[in-house]
C-alpha positions in Angstrom: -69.0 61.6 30.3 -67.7 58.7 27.9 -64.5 58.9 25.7 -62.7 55.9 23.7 -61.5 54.5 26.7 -64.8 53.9 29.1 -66.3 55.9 31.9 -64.2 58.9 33.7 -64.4 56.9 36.9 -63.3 53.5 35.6 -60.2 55.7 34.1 -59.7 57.9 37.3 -59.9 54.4 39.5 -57.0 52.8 36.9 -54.7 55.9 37.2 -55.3 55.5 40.5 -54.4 52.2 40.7 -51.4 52.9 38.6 -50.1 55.2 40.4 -50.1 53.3 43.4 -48.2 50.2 41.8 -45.9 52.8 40.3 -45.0 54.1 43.5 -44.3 50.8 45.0 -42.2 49.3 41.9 -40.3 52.5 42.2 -39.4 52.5 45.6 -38.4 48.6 45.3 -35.7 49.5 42.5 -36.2 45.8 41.3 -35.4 45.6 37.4 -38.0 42.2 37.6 -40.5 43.8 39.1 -40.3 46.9 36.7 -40.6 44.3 33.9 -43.8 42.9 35.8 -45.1 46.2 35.8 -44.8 47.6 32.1 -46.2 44.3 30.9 -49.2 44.5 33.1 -49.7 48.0 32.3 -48.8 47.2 28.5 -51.7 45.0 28.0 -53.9 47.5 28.4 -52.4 49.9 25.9 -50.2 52.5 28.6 -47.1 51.4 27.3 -46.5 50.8 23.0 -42.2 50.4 22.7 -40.5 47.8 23.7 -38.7 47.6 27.4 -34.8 49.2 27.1 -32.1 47.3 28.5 -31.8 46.0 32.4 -29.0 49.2 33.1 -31.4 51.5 31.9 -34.3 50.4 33.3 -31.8 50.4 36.6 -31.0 53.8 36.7 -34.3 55.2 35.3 -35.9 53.6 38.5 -32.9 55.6 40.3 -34.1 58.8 38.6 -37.6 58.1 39.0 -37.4 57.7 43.1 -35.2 60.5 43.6 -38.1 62.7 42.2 -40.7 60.9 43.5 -42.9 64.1 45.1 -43.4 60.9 48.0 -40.0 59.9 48.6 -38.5 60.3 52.2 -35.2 62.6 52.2 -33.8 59.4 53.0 -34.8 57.4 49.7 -33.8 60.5 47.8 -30.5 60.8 49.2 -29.6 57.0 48.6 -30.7 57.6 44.8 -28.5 60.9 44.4 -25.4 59.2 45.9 -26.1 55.8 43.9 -26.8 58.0 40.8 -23.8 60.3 41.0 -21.4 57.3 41.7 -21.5 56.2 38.5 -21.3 59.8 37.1 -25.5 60.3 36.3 -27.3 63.4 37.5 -31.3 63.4 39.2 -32.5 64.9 36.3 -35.1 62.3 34.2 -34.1 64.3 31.2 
């Protein structure tokens, strides 16, 4: 089956593949490699606004591993405590 994008396996195999750089930029909590990440992904249309600020993007990647369904209780745990020492809750909304 076809859509606008290409072939269901050429879109499977790149949300695959995102996924799995996801996942690693996540667990990294690197602002810079973040960046690297939304403008590789941008180029090929994932992402359409603008990057927010560094402190944002900081505590969203906070957010995001502690509910990552692949974090360790361990990586979780340093998110909560890192997140609720500067007064933020788990919750990405």
């Amino acid at each position: 089956m076809k859509n606008n994008i290409g072939d269901d396996n050429v879109i499977k195999e790149l949300m695959q593949e995102w996924i799995l750089e996801r996942n690693v930029v996540i667990r990294s909590l690197d602002v810079e490699k973040f960046k690297a990440f939304w403008k590789k992904w941008s180029a090929r249309g994932f992402y359409r606004n603008g990057l927010p600020d560094d402190e944002v993007i900081e505590i969203s990647l906070y957010k995001m591993l502690y509910n990552l369904e692949s974090a360790t209780e361990e990586e979780k745990n340093k998110a909560k405590k890192w997140l609720e020492s500067r007064g933020f809750d788990v919750f990405l909304m």
